[in-house]
KOLVEX-704683 format. One record per residue: residue in one letter; x, y negated, z negated of N, C-alpha, C, O, CB in turn. Coordinates in steps of 0.02 Angstrom, whole numbers, plus 50000, padded with zeros to 5 digits. Glycine has a CB too. Example, Ala and Ser with C-alpha at 12.3 -4.5 7.8 and 13.67 -1.06 7.14 Angstrom:
BEGIN
A506605028449610506155022549610506605016549610507125016649577505655022449548;S506425011249646506845005349643506454999849606506704994349598507045003049714;
***
This chain:
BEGIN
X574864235750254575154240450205575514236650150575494239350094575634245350239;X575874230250158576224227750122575734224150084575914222350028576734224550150;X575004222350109574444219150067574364222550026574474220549969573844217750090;X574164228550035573974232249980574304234049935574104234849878573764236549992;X575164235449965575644238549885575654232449857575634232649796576594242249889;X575674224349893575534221149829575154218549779575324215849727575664218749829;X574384220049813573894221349763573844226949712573504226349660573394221549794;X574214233149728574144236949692574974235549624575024238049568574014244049744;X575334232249649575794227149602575614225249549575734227249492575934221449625;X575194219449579574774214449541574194220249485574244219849424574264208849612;X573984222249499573464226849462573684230349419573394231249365573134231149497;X574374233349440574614237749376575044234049318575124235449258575094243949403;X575264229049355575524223049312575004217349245575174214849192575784218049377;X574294217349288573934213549249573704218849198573704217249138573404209749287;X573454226549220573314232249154573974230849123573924230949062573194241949175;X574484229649140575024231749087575084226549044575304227348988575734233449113;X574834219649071574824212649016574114213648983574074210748929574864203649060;X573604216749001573074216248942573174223948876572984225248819572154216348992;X573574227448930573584231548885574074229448806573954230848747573814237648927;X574614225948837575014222648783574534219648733574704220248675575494217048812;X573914216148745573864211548712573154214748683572774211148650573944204748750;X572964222748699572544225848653573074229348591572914231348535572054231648696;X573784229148625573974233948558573944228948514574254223648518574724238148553;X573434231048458573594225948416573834229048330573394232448304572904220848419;X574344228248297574704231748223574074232948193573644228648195575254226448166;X573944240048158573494240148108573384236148036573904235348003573554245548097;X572884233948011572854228047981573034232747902572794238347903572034223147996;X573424230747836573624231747802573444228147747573244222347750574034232247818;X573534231947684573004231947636573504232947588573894237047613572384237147642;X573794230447503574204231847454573624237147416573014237347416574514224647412;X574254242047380573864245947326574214243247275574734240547296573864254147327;X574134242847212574634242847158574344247647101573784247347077574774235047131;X574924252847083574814257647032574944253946970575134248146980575244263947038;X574904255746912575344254746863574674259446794574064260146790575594244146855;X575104260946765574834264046691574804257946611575074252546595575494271446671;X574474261346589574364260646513574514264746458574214270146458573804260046504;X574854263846416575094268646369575624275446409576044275246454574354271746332;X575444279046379576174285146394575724288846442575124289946431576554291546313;X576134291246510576054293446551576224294246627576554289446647575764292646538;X576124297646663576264300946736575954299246781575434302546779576204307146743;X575954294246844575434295346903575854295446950576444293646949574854290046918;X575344299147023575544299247071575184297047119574614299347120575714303647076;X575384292147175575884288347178576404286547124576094283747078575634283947197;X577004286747109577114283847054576994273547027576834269747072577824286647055;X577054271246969576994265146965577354260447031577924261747050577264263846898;X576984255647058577354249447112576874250347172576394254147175578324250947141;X577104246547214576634241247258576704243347329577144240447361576874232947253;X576254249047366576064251447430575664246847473575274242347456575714257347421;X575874249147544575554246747575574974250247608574774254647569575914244547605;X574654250047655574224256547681573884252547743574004246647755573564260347615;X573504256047775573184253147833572464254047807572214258647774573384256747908;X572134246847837571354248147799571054253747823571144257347872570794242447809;X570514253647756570154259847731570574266947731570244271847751569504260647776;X571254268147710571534271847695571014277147639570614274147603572114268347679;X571034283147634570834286547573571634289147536572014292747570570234293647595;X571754287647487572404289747466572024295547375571634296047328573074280047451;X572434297347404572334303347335572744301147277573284298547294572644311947353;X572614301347204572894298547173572674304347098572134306747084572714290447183;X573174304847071573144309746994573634304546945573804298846958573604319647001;X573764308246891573764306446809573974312246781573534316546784573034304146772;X574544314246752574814318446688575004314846646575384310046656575334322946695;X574664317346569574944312246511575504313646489575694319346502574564311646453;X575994309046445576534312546410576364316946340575794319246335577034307146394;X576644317546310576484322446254576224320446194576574317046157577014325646236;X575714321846180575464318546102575084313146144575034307946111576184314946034;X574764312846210574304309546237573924313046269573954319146275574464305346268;X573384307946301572874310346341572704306246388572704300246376572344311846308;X572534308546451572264305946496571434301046478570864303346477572244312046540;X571544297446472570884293246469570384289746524569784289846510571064288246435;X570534287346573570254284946608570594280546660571144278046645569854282846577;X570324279546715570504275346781570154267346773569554266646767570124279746855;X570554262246772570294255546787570554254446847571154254046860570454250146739;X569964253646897569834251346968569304255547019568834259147002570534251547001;X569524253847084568964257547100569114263347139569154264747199568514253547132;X569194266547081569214274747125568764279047108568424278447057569844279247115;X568704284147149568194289047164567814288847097567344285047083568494296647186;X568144294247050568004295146987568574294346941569124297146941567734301146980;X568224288146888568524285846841568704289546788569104287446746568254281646824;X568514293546786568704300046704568924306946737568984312446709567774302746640;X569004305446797569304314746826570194312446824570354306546822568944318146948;X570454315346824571304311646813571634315746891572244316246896571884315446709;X571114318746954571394318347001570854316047049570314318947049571754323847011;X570974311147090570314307447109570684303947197571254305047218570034299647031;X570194300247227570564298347271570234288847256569924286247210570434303447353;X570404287247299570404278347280570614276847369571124279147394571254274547199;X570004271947415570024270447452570304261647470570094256447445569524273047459;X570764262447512571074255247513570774252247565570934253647623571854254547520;X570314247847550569904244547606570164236547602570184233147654569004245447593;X570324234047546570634227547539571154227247486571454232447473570114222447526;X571284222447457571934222447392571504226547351570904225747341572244213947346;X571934231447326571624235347277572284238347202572894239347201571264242347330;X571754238647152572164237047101572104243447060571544243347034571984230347065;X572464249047043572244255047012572434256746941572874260946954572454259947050;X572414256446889572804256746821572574265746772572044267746747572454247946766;X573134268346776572874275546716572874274946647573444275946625573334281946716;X572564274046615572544271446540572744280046523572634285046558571624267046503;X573034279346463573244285046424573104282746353573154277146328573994287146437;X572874289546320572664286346241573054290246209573304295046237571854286746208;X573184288546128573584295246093572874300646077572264300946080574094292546003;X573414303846059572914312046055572814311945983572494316945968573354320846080;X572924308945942572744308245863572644301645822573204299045815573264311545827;X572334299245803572284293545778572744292645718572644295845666571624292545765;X573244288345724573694286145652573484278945610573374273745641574544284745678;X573434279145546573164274045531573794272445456573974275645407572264275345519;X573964265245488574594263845463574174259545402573624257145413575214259645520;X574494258945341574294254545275574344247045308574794246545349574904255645199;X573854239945293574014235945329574744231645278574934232945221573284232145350;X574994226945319575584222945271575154218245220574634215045222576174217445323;X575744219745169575604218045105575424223645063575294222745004575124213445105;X575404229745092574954234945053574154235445040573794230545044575184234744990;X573954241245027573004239845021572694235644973572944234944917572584246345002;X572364233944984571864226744914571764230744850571204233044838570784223344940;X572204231444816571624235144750571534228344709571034228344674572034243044685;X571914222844709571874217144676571974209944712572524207544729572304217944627;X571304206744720571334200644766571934193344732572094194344673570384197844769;X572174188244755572484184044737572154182044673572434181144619572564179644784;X571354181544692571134176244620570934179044570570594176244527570594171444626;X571214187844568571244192544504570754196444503570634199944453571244189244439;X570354196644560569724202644557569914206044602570334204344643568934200944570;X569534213344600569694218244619568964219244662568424216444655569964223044563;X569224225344716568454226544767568164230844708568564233344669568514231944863;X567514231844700566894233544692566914241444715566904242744775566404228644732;X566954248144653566734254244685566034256944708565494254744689566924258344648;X566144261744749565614262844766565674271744799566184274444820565414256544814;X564994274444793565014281444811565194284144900565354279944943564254283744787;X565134290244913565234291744971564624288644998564544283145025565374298744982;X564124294044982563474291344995563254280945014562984277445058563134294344919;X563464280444976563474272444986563654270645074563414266545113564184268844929;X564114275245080564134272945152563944275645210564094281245231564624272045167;X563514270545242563064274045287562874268545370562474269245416562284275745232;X563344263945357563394260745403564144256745450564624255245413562974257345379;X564204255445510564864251945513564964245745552565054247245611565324256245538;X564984240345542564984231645559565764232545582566294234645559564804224645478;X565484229545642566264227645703566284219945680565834216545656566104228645818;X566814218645693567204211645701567524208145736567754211845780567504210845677;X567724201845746568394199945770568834195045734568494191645696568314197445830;X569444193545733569724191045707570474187445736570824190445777569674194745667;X570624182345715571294181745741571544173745705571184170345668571264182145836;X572104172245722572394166245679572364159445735572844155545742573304168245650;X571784158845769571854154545833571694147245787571814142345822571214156845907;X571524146045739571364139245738571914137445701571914131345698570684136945711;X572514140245663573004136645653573664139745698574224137345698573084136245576;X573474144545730574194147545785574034150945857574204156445880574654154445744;X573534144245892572994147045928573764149645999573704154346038572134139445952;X574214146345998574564149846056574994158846024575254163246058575264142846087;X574914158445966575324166445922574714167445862574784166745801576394164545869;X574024169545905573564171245884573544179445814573294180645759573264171645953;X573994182945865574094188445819574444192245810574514198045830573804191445816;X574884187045756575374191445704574884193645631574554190045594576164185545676;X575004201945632574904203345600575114202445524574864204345471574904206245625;X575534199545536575864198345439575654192245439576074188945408576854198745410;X575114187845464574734182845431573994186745428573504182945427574764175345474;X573894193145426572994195345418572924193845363572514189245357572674202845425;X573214196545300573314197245237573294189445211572864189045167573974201345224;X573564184145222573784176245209573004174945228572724173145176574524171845267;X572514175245285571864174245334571444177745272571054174045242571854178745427;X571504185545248570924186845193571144183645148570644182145117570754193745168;X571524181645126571584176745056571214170545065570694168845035572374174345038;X571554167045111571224160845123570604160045119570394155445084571334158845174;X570124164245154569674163445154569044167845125568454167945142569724162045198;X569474171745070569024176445021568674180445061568064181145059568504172844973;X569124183845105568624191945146569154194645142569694192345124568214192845237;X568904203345170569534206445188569124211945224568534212045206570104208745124;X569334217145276569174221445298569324227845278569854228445248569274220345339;X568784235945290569394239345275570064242445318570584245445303569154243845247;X569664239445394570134240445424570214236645507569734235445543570134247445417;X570764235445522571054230345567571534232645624572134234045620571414225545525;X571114232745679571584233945741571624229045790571214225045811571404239645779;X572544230545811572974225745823572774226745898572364230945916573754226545796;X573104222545939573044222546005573404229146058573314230846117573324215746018;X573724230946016574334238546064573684245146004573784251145996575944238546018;X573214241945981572684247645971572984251645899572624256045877572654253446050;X573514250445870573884251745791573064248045745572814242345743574954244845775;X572814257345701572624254545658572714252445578572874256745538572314256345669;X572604246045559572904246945474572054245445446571534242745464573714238845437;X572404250145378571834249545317572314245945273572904245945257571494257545278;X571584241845259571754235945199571464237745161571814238045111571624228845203;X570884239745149570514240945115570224249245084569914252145129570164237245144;X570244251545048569954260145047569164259845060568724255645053570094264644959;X569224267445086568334266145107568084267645035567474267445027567884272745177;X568394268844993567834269944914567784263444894567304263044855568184275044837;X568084257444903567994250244883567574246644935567514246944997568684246444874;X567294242744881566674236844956567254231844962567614230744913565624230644919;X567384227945043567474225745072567154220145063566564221145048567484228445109;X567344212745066567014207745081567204205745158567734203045174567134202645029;X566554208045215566714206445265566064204345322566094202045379567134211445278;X565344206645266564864205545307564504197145287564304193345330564364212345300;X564484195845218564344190345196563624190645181563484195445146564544185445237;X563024186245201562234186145187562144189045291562474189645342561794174845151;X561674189645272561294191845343560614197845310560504199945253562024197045410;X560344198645361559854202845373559844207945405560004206645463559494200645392;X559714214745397559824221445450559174225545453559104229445405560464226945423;X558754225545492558244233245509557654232645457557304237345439558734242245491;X557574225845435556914222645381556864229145302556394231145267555874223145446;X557784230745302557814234945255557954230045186558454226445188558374240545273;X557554229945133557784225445082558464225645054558774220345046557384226045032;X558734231645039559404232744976559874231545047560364234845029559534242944917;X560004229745098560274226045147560594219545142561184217545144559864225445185;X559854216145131559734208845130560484203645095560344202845035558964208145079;X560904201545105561424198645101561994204545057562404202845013561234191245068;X561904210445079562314216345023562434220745099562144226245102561664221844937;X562634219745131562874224545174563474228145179563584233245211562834222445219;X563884224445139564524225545104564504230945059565014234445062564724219845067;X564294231945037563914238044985563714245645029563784251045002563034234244950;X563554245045074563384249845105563794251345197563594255045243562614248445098;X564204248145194564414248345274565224247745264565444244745215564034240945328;X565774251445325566364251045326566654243545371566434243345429566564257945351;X566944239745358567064233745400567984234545438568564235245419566944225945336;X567614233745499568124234245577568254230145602567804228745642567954237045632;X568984224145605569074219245609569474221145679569934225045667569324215945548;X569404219045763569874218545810570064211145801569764206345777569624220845880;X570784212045836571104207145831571024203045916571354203845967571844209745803;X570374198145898570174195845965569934188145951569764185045900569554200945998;X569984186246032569594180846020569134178446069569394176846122569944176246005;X568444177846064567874176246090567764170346159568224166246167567544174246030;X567264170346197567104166546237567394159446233567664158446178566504166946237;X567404155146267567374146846272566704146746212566814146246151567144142746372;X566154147146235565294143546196565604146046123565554142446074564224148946224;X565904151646120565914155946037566354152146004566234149345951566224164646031;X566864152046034567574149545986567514140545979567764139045925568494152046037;X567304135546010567164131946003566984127645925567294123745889566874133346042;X566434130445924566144127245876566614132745818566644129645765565214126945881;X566864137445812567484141045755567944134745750567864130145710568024149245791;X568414135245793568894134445782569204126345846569794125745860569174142345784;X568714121945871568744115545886568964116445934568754120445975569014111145852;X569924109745944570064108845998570574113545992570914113846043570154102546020;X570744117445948571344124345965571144127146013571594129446049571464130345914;X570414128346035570134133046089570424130246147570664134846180569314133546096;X570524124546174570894123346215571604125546242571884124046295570864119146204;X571814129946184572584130046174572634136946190573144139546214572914127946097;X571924140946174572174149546191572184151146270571814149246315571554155746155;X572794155646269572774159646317571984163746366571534166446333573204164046281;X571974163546422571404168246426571534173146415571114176546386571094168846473;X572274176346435572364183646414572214186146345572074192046330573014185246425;X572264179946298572044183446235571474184746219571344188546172572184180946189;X571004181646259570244182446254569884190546255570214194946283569964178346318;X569544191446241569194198246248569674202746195569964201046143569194201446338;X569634208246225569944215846193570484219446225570504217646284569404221546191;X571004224446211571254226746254571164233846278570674235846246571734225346243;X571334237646308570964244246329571274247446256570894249446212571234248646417;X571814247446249571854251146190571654250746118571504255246080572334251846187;X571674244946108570934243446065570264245446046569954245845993570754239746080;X570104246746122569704251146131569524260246130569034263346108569674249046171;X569964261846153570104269046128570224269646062569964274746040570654272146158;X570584265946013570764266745945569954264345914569644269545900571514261345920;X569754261145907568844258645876568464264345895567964266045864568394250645920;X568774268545967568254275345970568444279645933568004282045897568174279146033;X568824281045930569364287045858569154287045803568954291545766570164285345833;X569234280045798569044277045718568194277745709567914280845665569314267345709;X567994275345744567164275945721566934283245746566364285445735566604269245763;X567424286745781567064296445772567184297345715566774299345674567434303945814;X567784295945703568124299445619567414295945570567154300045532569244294345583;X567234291645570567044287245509566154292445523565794293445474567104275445524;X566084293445553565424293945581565424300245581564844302045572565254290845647;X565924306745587566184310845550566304314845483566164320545463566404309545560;X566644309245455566464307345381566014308045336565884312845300566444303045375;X565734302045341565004299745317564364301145340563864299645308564944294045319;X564374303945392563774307445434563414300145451562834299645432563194313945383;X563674295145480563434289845502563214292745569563464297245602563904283945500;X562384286945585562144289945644562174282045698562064276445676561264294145627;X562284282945743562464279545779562154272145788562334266345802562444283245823;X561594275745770561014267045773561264263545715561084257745727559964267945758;X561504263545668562104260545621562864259045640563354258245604562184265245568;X562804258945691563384255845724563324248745741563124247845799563534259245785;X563444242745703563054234045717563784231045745564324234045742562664228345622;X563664224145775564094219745761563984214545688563474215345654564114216145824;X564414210145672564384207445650563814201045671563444199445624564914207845642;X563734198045725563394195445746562654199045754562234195045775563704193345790;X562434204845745561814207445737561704205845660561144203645648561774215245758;X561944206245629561814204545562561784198845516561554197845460562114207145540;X562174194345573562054186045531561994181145587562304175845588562804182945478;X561524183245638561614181545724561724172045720562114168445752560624184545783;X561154170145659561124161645678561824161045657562014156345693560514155645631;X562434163045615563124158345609563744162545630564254159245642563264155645527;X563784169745636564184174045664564214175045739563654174045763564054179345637;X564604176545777564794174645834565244183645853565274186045909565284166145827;X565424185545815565794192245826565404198045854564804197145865566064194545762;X565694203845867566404203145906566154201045983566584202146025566904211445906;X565604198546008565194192946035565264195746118565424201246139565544184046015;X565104189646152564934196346242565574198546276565534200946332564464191446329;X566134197846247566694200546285566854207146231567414209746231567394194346298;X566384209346192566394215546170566184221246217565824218246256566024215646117;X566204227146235565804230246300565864235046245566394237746229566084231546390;X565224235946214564784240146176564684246846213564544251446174564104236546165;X564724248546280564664253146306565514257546299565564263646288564334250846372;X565944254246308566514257146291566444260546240566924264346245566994253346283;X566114262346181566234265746116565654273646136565654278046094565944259246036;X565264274446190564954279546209565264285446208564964290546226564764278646260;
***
């Protein structure tokens, strides 16, 4: 009898040591919220934990004089503003908010009606415009670490005899430099759609959209030398709000002028062998 209560000892003692050593903590996973521009989410902004493959529900209210724009990461649905987002590993969730009206500030220095070396832009009719050339731009080869201050754009079209008619900053603020009834020097010679009155005159017929960006390693290189060494990656590419403002701007323009979409170029479609703009960290699909 005493054999057995102490086998039956031993037995409930060894379930009770393997059982210890199945409990094992559920394995854990970071979320991190945070927004863009003006706005509300819930969770609110900061850094959760969760147990993997959590499904967590997640929404978006904008503040006022905004809009809900879209989800960067991977949740359910990216354009519904109440969605859920599954935490299976580190996961990263951001609510972009856009304004609800496009403001377009005069750029510094005031608009071009008269260039430094005493000429003036070139008029031209409504009709005349019927196309719109994207860009990029920025001050990286003489201030490649304070790429873009805007109160050197104006000093950059002088220098180098262009100007845009209009220029957006990195927080997505757009300025006109230029009026859309004046031609712009911003496309230069190139070729477009084997249309002749094109042929190095694109300026004449198209609105020019300068972001304040800067291009790949292969792109900037041969621009702007060994400064490329010196930029930030964060400055590279575009920023989301950048992006929402170039969509505003080219409905309005396209609006306007009854521009049709297949007239929407880069700069690099139009002078591909020496232009480089606004080049593959553009996502052309963003403007849909």
């Amino acid at each position: 009898m005493k054999r057995v209560f102490r086998l039956a000892s031993i037995l409930i003692i060894t379930l009770m040591f393997v059982g210890c050593f199945n409990t094992v903590e559920p394995l854990k996973h970071t979320l991190i919220v945070s927004i863009q521009g003006e706005g509300f989410v819930d969770p609110t902004p900061g850094t959760y934990q969760f147990d993997k493959e959590t499904l967590i529900n997640i929404s978006a209210t904008a503040s006022d004089d905004w809009v809900f724009s879209h989800w960067i990461g991977p949740v359910a649905d990216t354009t519904a503003n109440e969605t859920t987002v599954l935490v299976e590993q580190e996961t990263s969730v951001i609510a972009v908010f856009a304004q609800n009206s496009l403001t377009i500030q005069t750029g510094p220095g005031g608009l071009i009606t008269r260039r430094i070396d005493g000429s003036r832009p070139a008029s031209r009719s409504e009709k005349d415009i019927q196309y719109i050339t994207i860009h990029a731009m920025s001050d990286a080869l003489e201030n490649p670490t304070n790429p873009y201050n805007m109160n050197r754009i104006r000093y950059i079209f002088d220098q180098y005899k262009v100007e845009a008619h209009y220029v957006i900053d990195r927080r997505g603020t757009v300025y006109q430099f230029v009026d859309d009834r004046f031609v712009a020097r911003h496309a230069g010679v190139g070729r477009w759609n084997n249309d002749p009155k094109l042929t190095n005159n694109m300026n004449r017929f198209s609105i020019g959209i300068e972001l304040l960006g800067i291009g790949a390693d292969h792109e900037m290189l041969p621009v702007i030398g060994a400064a490329n060494n010196l930029v930030s990656d964060i400055d590279r590419g575009f920023t989301d709000e950048q992006y929402q403002s170039i969509g505003m701007l080219v409905d309005q323009l396209m609006d306007r002028y009854q521009i049709p979409k297949h007239n929407i170029l880069g700069h690099d479609d139009y002078d591909p062998e020496r232009k480089w703009d606004p080049g593959v960290l553009f996502d052309w699909s963003r403007l849909e």
